[in-house]
C-alpha positions in Angstrom: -0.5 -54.5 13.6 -4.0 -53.1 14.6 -4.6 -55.0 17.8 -0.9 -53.7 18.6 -1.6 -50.4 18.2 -4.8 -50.3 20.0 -2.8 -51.3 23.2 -1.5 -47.5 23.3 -4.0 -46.1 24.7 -3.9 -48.7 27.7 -0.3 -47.8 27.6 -1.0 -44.3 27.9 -3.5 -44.7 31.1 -0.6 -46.9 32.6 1.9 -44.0 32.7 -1.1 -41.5 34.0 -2.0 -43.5 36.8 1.2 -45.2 37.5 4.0 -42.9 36.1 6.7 -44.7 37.8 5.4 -48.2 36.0 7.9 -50.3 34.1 5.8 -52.1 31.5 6.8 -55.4 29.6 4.9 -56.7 27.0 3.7 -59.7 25.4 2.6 -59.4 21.8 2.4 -61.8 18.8 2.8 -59.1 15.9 6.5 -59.6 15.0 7.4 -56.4 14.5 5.7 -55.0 18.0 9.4 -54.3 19.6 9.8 -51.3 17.4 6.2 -50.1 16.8 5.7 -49.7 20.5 9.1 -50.4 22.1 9.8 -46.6 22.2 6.7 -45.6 24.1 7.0 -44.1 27.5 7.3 -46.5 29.8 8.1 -49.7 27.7 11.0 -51.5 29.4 10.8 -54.4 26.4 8.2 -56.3 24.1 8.5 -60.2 24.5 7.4 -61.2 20.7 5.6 -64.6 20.8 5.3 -66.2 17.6 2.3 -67.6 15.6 3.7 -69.4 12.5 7.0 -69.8 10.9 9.8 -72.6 11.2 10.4 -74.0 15.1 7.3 -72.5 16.1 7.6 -74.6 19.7 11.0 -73.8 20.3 10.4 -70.0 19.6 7.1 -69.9 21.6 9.6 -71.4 24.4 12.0 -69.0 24.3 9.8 -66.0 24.5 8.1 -67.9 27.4 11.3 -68.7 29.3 12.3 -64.8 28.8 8.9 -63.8 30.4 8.8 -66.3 33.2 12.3 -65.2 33.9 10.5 -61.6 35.4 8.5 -61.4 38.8 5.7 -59.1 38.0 3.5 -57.1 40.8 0.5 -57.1 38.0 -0.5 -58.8 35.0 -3.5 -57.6 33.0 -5.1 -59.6 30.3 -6.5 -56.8 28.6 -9.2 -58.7 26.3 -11.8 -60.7 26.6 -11.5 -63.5 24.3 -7.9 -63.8 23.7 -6.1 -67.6 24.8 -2.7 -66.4 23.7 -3.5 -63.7 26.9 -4.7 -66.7 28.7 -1.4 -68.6 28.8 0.2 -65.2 29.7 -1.9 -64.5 32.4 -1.5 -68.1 33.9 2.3 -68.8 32.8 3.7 -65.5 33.9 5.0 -65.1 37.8 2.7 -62.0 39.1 1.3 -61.2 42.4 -1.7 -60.1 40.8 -3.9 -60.3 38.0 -6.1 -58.5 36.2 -8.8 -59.5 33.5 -12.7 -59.3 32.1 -14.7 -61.8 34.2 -16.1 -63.8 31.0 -16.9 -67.1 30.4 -14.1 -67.5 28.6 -11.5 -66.5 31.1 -10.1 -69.8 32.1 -6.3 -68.5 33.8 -6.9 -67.6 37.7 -7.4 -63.8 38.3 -6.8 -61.7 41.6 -8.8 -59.0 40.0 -11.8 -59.3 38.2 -13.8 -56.6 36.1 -17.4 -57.8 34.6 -17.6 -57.1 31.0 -19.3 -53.7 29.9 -22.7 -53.8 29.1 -22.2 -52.7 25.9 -19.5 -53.4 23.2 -16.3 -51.5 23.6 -13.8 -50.3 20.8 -11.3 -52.9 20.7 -9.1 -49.9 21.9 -11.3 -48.7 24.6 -11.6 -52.7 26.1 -8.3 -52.8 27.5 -8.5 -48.7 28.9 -11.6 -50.1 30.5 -10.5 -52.9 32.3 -7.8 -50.9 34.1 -9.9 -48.0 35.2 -12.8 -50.2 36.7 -10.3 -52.0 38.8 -8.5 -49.2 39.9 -12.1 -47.1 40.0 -10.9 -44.0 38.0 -13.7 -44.6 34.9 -12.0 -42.7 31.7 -14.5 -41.1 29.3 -14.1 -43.5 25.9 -14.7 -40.1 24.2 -11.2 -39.1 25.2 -9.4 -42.4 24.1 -7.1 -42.1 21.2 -4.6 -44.4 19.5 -0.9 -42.8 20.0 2.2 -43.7 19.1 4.4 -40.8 20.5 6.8 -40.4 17.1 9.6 -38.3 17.7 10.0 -35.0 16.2 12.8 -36.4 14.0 10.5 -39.4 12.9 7.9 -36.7 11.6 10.6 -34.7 9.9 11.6 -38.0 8.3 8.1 -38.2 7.4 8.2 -35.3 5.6 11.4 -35.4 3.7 10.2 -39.2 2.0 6.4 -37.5 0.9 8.4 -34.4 -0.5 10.8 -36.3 -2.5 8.2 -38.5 -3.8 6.3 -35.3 -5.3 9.4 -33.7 -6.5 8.0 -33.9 -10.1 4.5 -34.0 -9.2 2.5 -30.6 -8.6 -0.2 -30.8 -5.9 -1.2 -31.6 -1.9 -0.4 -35.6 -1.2 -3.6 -37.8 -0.5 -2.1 -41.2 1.2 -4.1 -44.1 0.7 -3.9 -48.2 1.4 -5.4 -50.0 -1.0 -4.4 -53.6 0.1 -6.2 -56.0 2.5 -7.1 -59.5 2.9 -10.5 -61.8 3.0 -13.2 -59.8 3.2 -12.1 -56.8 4.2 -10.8 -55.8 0.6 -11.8 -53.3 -1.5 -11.9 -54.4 -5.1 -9.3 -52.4 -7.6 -12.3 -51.2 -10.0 -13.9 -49.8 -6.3 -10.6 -47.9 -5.9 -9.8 -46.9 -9.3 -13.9 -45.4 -9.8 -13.4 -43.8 -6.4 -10.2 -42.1 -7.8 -11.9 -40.7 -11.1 -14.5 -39.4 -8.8 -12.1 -37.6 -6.2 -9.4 -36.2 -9.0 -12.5 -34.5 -10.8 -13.7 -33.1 -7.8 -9.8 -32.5 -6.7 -7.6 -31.9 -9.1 -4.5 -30.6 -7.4 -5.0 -33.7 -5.0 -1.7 -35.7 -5.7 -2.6 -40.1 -5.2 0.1 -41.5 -2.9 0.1 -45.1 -2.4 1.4 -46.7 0.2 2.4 -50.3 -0.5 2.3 -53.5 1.8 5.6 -54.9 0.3 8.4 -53.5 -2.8 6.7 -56.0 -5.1 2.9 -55.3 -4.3 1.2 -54.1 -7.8 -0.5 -50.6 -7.0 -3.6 -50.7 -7.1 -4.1 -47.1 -8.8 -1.8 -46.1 -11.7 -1.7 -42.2 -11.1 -0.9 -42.6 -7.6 2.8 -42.0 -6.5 3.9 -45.5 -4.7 5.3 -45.6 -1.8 6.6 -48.6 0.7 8.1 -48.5 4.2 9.4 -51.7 5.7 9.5 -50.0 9.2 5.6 -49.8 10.6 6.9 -46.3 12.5 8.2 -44.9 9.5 5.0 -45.9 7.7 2.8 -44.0 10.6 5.6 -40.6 10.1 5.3 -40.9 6.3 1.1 -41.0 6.7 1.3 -38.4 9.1 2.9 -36.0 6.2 -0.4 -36.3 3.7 -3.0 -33.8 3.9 -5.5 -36.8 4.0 -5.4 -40.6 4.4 -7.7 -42.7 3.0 -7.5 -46.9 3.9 -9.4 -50.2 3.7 -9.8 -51.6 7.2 -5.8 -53.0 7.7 -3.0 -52.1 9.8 -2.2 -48.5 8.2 -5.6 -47.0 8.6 -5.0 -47.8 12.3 -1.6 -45.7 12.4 -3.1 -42.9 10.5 -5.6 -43.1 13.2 -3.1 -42.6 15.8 -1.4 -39.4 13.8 -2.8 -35.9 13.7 -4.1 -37.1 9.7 -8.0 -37.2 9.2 -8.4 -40.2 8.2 -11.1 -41.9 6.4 -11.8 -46.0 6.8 -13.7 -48.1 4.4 -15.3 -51.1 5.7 -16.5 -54.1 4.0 -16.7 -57.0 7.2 -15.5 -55.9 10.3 -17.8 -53.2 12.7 -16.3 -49.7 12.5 -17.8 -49.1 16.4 -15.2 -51.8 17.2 -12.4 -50.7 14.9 -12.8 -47.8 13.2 -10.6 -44.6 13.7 -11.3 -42.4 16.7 -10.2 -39.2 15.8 -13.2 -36.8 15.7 -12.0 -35.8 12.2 -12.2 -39.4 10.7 -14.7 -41.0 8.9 -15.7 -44.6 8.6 -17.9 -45.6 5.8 -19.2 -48.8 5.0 -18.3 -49.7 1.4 -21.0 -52.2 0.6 -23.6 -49.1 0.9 -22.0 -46.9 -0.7 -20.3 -45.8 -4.4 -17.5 -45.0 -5.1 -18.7 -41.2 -6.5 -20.3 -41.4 -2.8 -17.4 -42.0 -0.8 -15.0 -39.5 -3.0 -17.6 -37.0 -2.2 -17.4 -37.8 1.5 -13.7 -37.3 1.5 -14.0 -34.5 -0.7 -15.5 -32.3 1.9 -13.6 -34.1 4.7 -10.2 -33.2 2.8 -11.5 -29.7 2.4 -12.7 -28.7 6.2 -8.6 -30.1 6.9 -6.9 -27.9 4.9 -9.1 -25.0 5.9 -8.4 -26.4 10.0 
């Protein structure tokens, strides 16, 4: 979900620079078709797939349907990618675009050398484009976006405030699931909440669950799951606040209007972390709980006073 949603900004810089674009795209996150699908610009999302039953005959048939377009341009947007690789070299284009690395393998027409220093996985692919077309974008101005509709938000809304019905108090959304090393232990999360309810009282937990069975991780919170990834980004985009281990839904809250605050145990927050210059990212293995639910604290409390 995260490497999908950084593509957005890329998307975005597409429709400034060529508004008249039609965009395909090549994605292995199965549910890509309707988390980006609707952006400006997208003409379809040919969904390649990584694991599962028939795996050749699947890969095939997303192949054959992208081999069946002539494309002027095809950008392989990051460096170290093979799945982009075999795009870039499978697909019929009359030119194409990539990061001159070591690793890039698949012939290009247009070559950009790699920055000199790392990029946002975000900012990489808004890079490559406006290097080879020489229009440089300032990284500051890069944001993740998912253009949801006004009656997406307003759906949003409806699911947080039936939810608190019975409960009394402003909804905090958090995500309290990931996998490897990226997870935050339960006793982390459940110490953070006792530190941020005393310090917050009216703030109301709201959980938001990566499947129906999924266990919650804190017992006071309100739990919450959305099958749909855009009607888990409108639902986040209704808390005051949204607080997430570093997994797919701390990178929608980070393209909604939501501060948002990222805990990181593994990855490098200059690489993945929100870009919003109201979120936070805070690395986890430095710092306690109490710490953290003081952080947000005064976070939460500069965006209700915004």
């Amino acid at each position: 979900m995260g490497n999908t949603v950084f593509l957005t900004p890329l998307l975005g810089r597409l429709q400034e620079l060529m508004p008249f674009a039609t965009i395909d795209l090549a994605c292995a996150y199965p549910h890509a078709s309707g988390l980006i699908g609707p952006l400006p610009g997208v003409r379809r999302v040919v969904t390649f797939p990584y694991k599962g039953a028939q795996l050749p005959w699947r890969y095939w048939v997303a192949l054959r349907r992208l081999r069946a377009q002539r494309y002027d341009l095809v950008i392989d947007p990051t460096p170290n990618s093979t799945g982009a690789r075999l795009v870039l070299m499978l697909a019929h284009a009359r030119f194409r675009l990539g990061y001159a690395s070591d690793n890039q393998w698949a012939p290009l027409t247009h070559a950009v050398p790699l920055p000199q220093q790392p990029l946002h996985q975000a900012m990489q692919p808004v890079y490559l484009l406006s290097e080879a077309v020489g229009a440089p974008v300032d990284p500051g101005t890069i944001r993740l976006a998912l253009a949801l509709t006004p009656h997406e938000l307003a759906s949003g809304r409806a699911a947080i405030a039936a939810a608190l019905r019975e409960r009394a108090g402003l909804a905090v959304g958090f995500f309290g699931h990931a996998t490897g090393a990226k997870r935050i232990p339960p006793g982390y999360w459940r110490a953070f909440w006792d530190a941020f309810l005393a310090l917050e009282p009216q703030a109301v937990p709201v959980e938001f669950l990566p499947s129906p069975a999924s266990p919650p991780v804190e017992a006071r919170s309100v739990a919450l799951h959305f099958p749909a990834p855009r009607e888990l980004a409108a639902a986040i985009a209704a808390t005051s606040l949204f607080i997430s281990a570093d997994a797919g839904p701390m990178h929608l809250a980070g393209s909604t209007p939501v501060a948002t605050v990222a805990l990181f145990r593994a990855s490098d927050p200059l690489l993945y972390g929100p870009l919003k210059g109201c979120d936070l990212a805070l690395d986890a293995t430095q710092l306690s709980p109490h710490a953290v639910a003081e952080r947000c604290s005064r976070l939460w409390r500069a965006a209700l006073r915004a």
